[in-house]
ROLUM-446673 format. One line per 8 residues: number of its first residue (from 1); for each residue x, y, z of C-alpha. Coordinates in Angstrom, 2 decimals. Each point is the difference from the previous one (the first is absolute). Example, Ala and Ser with C-alpha at 12.3 -4.5 7.8 and 13.67 -1.06 7.14 Angstrom:
% ROLUM-446673
1> 12.30 -4.50 7.80 | 1.37 3.44 -0.66
END
This chain:
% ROLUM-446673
1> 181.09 158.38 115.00 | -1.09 1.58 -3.15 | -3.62 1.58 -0.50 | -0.85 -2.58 -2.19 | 1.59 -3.08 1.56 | -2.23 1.05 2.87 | -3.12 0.18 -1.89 | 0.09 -2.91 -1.59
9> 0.94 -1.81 3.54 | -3.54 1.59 0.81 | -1.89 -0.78 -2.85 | 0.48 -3.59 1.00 | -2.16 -0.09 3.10 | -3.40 -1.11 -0.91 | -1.31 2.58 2.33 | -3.56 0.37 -1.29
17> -0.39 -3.73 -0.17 | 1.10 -0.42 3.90 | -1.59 3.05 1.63 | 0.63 3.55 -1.48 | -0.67 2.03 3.18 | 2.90 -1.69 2.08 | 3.00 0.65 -2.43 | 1.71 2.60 -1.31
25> -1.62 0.48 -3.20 | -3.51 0.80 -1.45 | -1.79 -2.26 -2.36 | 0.69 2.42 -2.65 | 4.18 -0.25 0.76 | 0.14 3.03 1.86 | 1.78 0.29 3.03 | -2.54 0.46 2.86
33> 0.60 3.41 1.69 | 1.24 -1.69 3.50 | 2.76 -1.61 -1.96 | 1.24 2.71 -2.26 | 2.78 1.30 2.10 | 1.10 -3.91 1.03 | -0.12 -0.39 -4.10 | 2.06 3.05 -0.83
41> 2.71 -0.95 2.66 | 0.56 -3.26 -1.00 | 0.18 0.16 -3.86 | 3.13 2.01 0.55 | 1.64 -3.13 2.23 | 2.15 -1.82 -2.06 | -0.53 -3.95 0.30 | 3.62 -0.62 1.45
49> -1.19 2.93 2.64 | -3.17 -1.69 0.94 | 2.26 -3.64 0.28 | 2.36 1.38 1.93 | -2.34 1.37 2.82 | -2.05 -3.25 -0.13 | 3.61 -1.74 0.69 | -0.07 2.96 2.89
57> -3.29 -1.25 1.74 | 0.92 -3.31 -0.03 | 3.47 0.04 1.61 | -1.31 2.73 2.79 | -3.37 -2.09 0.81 | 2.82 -2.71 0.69 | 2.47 2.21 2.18 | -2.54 0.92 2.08
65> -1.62 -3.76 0.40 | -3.51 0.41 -2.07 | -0.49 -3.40 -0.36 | -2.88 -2.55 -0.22 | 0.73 -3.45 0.75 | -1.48 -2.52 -2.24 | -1.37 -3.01 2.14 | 1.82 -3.17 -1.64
73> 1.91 1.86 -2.44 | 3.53 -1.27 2.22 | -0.20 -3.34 -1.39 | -0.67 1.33 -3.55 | 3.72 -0.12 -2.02 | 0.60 3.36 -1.09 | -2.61 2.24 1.35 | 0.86 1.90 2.82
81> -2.35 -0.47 2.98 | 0.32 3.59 0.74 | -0.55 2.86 -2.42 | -0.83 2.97 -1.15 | -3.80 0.91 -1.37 | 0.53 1.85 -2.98 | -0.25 3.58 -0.28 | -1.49 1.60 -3.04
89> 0.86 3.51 -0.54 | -2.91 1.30 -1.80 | -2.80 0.80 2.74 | -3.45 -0.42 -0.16 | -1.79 3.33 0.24 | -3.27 1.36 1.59 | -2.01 3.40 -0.53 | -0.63 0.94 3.26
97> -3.87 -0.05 -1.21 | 0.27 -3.89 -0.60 | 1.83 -0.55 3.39 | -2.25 2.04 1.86 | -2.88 -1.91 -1.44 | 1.83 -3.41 0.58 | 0.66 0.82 3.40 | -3.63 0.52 0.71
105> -0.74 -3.15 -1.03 | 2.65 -1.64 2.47 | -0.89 1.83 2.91 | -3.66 -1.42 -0.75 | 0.97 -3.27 -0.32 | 2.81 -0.38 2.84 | -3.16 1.90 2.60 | -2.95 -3.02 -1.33
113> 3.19 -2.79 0.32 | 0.47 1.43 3.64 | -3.38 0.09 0.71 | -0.69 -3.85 -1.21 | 2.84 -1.49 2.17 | -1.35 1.51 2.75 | -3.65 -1.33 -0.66 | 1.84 -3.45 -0.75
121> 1.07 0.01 3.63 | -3.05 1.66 1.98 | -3.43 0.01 -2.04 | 0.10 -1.57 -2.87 | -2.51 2.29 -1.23 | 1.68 -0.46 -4.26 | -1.54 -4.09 0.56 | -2.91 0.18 1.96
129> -1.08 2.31 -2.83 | 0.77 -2.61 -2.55 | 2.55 1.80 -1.71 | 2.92 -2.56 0.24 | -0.68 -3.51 0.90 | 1.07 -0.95 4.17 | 2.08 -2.68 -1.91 | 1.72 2.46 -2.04
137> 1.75 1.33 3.24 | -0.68 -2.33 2.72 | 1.53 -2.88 -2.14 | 2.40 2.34 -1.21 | 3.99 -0.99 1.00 | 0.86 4.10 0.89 | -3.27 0.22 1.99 | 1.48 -0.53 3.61
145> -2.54 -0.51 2.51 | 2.63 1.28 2.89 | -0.95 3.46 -1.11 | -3.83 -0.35 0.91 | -1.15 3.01 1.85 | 3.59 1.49 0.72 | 0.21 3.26 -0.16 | 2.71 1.57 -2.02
153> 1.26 4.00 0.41 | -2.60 1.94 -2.27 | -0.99 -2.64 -1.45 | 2.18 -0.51 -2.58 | 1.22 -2.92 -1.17 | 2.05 0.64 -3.05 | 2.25 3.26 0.96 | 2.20 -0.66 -2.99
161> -2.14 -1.32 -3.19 | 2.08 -0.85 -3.54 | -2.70 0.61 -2.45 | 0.91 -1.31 -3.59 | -1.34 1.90 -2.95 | 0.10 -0.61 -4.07 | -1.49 2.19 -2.65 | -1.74 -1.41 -2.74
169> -2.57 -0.38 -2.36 | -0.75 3.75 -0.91 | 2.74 1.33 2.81 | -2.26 -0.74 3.26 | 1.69 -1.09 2.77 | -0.81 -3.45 1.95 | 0.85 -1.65 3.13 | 1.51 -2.68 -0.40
177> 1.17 -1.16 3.17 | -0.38 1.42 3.68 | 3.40 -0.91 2.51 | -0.57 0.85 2.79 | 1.70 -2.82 2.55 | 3.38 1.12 -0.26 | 0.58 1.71 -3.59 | 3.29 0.86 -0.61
185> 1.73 2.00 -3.00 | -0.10 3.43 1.26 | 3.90 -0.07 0.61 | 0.29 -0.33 -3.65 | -2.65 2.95 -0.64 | 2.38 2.52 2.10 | 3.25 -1.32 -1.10 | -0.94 -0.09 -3.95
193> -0.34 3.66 0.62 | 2.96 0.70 1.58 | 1.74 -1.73 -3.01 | -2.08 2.05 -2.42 | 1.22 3.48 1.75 | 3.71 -1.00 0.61 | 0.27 -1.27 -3.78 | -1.88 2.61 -1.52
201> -0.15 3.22 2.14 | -0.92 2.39 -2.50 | -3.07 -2.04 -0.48 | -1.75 1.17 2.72 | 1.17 3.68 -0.48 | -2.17 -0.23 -3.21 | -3.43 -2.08 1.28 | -1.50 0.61 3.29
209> -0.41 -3.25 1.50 | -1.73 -0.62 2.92 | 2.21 -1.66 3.22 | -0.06 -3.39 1.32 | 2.57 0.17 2.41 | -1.97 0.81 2.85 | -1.77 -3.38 -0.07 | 1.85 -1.32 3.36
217> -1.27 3.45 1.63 | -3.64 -1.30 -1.02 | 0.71 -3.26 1.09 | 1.34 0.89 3.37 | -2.92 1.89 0.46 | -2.51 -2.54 -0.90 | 1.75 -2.65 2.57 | 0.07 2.57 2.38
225> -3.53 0.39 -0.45 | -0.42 -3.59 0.80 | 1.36 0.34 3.10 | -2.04 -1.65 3.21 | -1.85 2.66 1.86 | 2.87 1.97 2.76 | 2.75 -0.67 -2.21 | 0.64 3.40 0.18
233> 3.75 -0.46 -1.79 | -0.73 -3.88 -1.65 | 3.35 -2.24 -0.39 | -0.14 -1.37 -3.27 | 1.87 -2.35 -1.77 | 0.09 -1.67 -3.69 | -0.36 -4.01 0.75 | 2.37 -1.97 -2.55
241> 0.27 -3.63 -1.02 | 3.26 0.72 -0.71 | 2.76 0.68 -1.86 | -0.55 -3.01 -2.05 | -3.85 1.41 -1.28 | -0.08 1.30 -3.76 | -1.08 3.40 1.20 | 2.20 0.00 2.96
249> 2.01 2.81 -1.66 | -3.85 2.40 0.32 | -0.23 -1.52 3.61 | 3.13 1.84 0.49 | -0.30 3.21 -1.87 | -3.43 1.27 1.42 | 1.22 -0.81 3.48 | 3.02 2.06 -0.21
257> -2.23 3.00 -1.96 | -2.32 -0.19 2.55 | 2.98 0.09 2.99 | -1.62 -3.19 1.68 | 1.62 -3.25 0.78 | -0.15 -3.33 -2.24 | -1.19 -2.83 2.02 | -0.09 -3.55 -0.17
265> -2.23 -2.19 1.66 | 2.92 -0.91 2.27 | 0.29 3.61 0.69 | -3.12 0.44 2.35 | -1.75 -1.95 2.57 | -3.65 0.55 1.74 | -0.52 0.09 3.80 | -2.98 0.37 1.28
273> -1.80 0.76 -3.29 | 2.34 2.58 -0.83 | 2.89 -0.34 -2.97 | 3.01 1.37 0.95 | 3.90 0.46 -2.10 | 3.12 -1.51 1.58 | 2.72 2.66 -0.16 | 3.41 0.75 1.46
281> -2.05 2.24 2.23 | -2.38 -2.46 1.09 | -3.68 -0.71 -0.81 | -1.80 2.68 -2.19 | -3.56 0.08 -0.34 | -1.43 -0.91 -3.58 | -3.38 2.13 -0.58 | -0.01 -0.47 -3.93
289> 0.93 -2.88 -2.20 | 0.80 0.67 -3.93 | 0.14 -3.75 -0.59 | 1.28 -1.02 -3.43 | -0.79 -4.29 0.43 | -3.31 -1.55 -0.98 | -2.67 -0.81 3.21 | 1.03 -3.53 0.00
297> 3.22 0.70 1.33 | -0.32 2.65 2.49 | -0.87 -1.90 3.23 | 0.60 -3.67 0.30 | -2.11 -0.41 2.66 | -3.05 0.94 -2.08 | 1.09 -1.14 -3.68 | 2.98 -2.22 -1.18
305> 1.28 -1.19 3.11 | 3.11 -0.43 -2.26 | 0.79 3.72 -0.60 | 3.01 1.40 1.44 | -0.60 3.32 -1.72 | -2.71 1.46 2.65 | -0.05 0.35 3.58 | -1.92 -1.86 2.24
313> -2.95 1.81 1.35 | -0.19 2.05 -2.17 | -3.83 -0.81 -0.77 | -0.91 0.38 3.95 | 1.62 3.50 0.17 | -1.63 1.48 -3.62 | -3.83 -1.75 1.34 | 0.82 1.92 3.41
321> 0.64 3.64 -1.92 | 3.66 -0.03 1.00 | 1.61 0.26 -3.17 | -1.37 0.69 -3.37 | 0.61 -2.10 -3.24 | 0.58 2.10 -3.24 | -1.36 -1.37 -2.49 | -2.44 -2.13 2.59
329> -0.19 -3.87 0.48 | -2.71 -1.08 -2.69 | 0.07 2.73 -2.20 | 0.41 -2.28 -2.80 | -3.77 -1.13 -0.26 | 0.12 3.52 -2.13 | 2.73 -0.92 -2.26 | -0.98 -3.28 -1.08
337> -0.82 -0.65 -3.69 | -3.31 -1.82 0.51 | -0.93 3.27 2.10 | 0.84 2.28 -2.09 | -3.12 -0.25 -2.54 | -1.57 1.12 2.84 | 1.70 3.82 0.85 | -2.70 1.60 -2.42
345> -2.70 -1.01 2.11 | 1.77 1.16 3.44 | 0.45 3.39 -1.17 | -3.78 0.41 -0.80 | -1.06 -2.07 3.23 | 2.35 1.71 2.11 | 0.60 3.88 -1.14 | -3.30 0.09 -2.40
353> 2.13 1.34 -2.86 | 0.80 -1.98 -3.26 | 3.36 -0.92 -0.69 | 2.53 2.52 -1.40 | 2.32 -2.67 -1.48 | -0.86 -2.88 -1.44 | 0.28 -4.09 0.74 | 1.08 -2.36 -3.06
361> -2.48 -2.39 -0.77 | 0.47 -3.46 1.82 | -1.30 -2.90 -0.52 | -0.03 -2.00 3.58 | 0.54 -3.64 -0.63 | -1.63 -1.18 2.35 | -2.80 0.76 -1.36 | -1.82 -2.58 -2.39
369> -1.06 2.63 -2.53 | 3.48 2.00 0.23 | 2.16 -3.15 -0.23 | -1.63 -1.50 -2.98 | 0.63 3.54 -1.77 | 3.44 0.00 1.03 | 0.66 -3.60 -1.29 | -1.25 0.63 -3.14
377> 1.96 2.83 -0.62 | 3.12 -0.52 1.98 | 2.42 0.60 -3.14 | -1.53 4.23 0.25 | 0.23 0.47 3.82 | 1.90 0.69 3.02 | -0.30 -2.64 2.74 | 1.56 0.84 3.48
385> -0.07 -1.80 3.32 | -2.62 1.60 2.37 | 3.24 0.36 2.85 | 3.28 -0.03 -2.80 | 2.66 3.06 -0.15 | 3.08 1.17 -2.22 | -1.42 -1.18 -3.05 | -0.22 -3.87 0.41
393> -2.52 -2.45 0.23 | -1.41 1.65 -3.24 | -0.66 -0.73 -3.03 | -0.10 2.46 -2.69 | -2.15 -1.96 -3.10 | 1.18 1.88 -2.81 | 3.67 0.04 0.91 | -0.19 -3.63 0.99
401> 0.82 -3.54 -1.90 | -3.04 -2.32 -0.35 | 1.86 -2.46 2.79 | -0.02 2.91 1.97 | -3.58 0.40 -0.38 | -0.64 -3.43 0.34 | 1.54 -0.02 3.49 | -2.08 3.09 1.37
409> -3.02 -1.45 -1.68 | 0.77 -3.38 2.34 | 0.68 2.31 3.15 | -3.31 1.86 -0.57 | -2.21 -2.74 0.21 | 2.10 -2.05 2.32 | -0.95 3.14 2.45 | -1.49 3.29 -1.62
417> -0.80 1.45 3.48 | 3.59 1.07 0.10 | -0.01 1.97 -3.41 | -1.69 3.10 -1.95 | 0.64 1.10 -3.67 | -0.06 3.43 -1.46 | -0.02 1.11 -3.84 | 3.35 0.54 -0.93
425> 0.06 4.03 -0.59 | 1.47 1.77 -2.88 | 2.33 1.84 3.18 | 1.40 3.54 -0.95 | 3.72 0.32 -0.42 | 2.56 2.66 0.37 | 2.93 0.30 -2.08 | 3.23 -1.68 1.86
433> 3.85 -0.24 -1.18 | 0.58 -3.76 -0.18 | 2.84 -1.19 -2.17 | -1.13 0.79 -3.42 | -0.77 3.63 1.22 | -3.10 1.07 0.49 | -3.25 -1.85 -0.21 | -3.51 -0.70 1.69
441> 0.06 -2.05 3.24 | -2.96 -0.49 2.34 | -0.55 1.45 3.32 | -1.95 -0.01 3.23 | 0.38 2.68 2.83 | -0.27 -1.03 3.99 | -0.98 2.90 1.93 | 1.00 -0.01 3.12
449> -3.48 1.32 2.65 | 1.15 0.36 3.53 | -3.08 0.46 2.31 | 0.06 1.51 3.53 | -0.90 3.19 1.33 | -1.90 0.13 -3.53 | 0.77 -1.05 -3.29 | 3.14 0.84 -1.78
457> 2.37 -0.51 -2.75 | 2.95 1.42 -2.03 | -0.50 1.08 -3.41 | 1.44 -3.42 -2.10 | 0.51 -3.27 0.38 | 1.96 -3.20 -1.20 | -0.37 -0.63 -3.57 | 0.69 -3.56 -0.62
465> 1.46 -0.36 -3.83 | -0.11 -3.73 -1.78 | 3.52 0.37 -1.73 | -0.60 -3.01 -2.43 | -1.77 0.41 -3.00 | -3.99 -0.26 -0.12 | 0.12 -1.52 3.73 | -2.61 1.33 2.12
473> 2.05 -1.00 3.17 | 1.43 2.77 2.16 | 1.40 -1.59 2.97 | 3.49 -0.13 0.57 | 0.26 -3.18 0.78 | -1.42 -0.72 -3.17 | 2.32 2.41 -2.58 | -1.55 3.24 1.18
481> 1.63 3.30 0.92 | -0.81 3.41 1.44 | -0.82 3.45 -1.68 | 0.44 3.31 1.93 | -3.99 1.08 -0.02 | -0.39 4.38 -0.31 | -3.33 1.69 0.88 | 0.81 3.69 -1.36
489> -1.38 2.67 2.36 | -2.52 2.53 -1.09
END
């Protein structure tokens, strides 16, 4: 790849326009320092070179079974219900100033998200002070009242959060979603990197980047932590829905990293309020449960009595302090949309400090006021349902037909209580090889914060990439792939 050839490929990423501190360039065309080496190294990649180790990714992600499964896709002709995310080969890169400053922020937000589950279940100190409506959570479909003054293992809820972040506007960086009931992704996070250092070894002989591979270290600390009181050496195991799950293949992965077993729910059984693991050797106790399936299906004697994915009991046992959850039953109160407006005001009510990172602006719909606003300018916004994931059940007004429109604008009054809008941000990009060569693509980043003994983290992320042209959709089950995400050390 020529000098110039590569230039020009840069020149065409609007950079200023969508966010000049989170790209690789200054507003002036300069490359920013962080970036320079990155730069250097790849303007003297020829394009076939760069194909070729794209064509690389792919076919190893598929040896070694990185797969999503795409729910309905089966009965689709020609798409292929199981496939790879795509793997762009140009990181996203971090100062270690930003990231440490970023990383603040998360830490703050993960402690006040902690703090308000626990209030949701004990207190409810946040309401009777009249900072969120009782309706707002009592009403709420993730509030479960079978959590009401249980006690959890330090009193944390959300051990492993998924915080998404976007940069716009002048480069800030907002929230804008918090995951924390069972966020997944982090299997792509440590494998993108793996794929960045076997393709491109000398890379990281010339830019210090910090490591991510000891996540499943961090993690098997923090569900150690979790651990019931006299569990001197906790079982744990990684509960499953199955092979048959679209992020079955992460299931897996951070069970065998962490040298624990991968359970199903037909895999354990409680006696006498204690959860215990069928094996060749006989019963094994169960002290710690990394469960990957939503609340609803974890016990069928206290939710759907038509699960066959949990184990009944399971409820009586965690209540009783025999075996701890990770992430814990009704953690999602914290993670729903129509909550969300509200994370600001936790972190002054709870830790008295203002908020590092900030919320987008959201209009709640159920709101008179907000929904009238939101009607009237549906064609501008972003409108999202309050307990949607993956991208769907959203509407994106400037990327969307009138009919389109139309049809949200029918769902929204029909029942607004189940939707918020947000402005649609000018995101920042990051320059990505796509099939033309190199151009400006949007991004996210999902941190992953693990919280147990204290509050931890690895130095990067997931960067989420929206591979078609001007979309502002990262997920993969929506056309998204995956970036490799540096934070240079000092």
């Amino acid at each position: 790849m020529t000098q110039a050839f590569f230039n020009e490929m840069f020149e065409r990423c609007d950079l200023q326009a969508a966010g000049v501190s989170a790209a690789a360039f200054r507003g002036t065309g300069a490359p920013r320092t962080h970036y320079r080496e990155f730069i250097d190294w790849l303007s003297a990649q020829s394009d076939q070179q760069i194909r070729n180790k794209r064509a690389e990714a792919d076919l190893n992600f598929r040896r070694v079974g990185i797969t999503f499964a795409v729910y309905g896709a089966k009965d689709e002709p020609g798409v292929d219900p199981e496939r790879t995310i795509p793997f762009d080969v140009i990181p996203r890169i971090f100062p270690a100033v930003e990231w440490a400053a970023l990383e603040r922020g998360l830490r703050q937000r993960v402690n006040a998200l902690n703090r308000f589950i626990h209030d949701v279940y004990h207190r409810q100190e946040i309401i009777r002070a009249g900072i969120i409506p009782a309706e707002q959570i009592l009403d709420n479909a993730q509030y479960r009242p079978e959590m009401n003054g249980v006690k959890v293992v330090r009193d944390i809820y959300a051990h492993i959060a998924g915080i998404d972040i976007v940069r716009a506007g002048q480069g800030e960086f907002y929230v804008l979603e918090d995951n924390l009931r069972v966020p997944s992704g982090v299997s792509y996070m440590l494998e993108n990197r793996k794929m960045m250092m076997r393709l491109f070894p000398d890379l990281f002989s010339r830019n210090r980047v910090a490591p991510v591979a000891h996540y499943p270290d961090l993690l098997l600390d923090a569900l150690r932590a979790a651990a019931p009181e006299g569990s001197d050496n906790p079982g744990i195991v990684v509960l499953t829905p199955g092979m048959y799950n679209s992020a079955y293949f992460e299931h897996a992965f951070l069970a065998q990293q962490m040298g624990v077993e991968l359970v199903e729910g037909q895999d354990l059984f409680v006696e006498n309020d204690y959860v215990y693991m069928r094996t060749t050797q006989g019963p094994q106790r169960v002290d710690v449960i990394y469960r990957r399936l939503d609340d609803d299906f974890l016990d069928p004697l206290v939710f759907r009595p038509d699960s066959t994915l949990g184990v009944p009991g399971l409820i009586s046992a965690y209540r009783a302090g025999n075996v701890s959850l990770c992430n814990a039953v009704g953690t999602g109160i914290a993670d729903d949309k129509s909550i969300y407006p509200y994370v600001p005001d936790m972190i002054r009510f709870y830790l008295g400090e203002e908020p590092i990172l900030k919320n987008v602006p959201t209009w709640m719909c159920r709101k008179a006021d907000d929904l009238k606003h939101v009607l009237d300018h549906l064609p501008e916004l972003v409108v999202k349902e309050t307990h949607g994931a993956g991208g769907y059940g959203m509407l994106v007004g400037p990327a969307s037909s009138a009919a389109e429109i139309e049809a949200f604008r029918a769902a929204l009054v029909a029942n607004p209580d189940k939707y918020i809008a947000q402005p649609t941000l000018a995101l920042s990009t990051c320059p990505t090889y796509v099939e033309a060569g190199i151009a400006p693509r949007h991004i996210d980043l999902r941190p992953f914060v693990l919280s147990g003994h204290d509050v931890r983290m690895v130095p990067g992320g997931l960067t989420r990439v929206a591979l078609r042209e001007g979309s502002l959709v990262v997920n993969s089950s929506q056309g998204g792939g995956t970036k490799d995400t540096w934070v240079l050390e000092r």
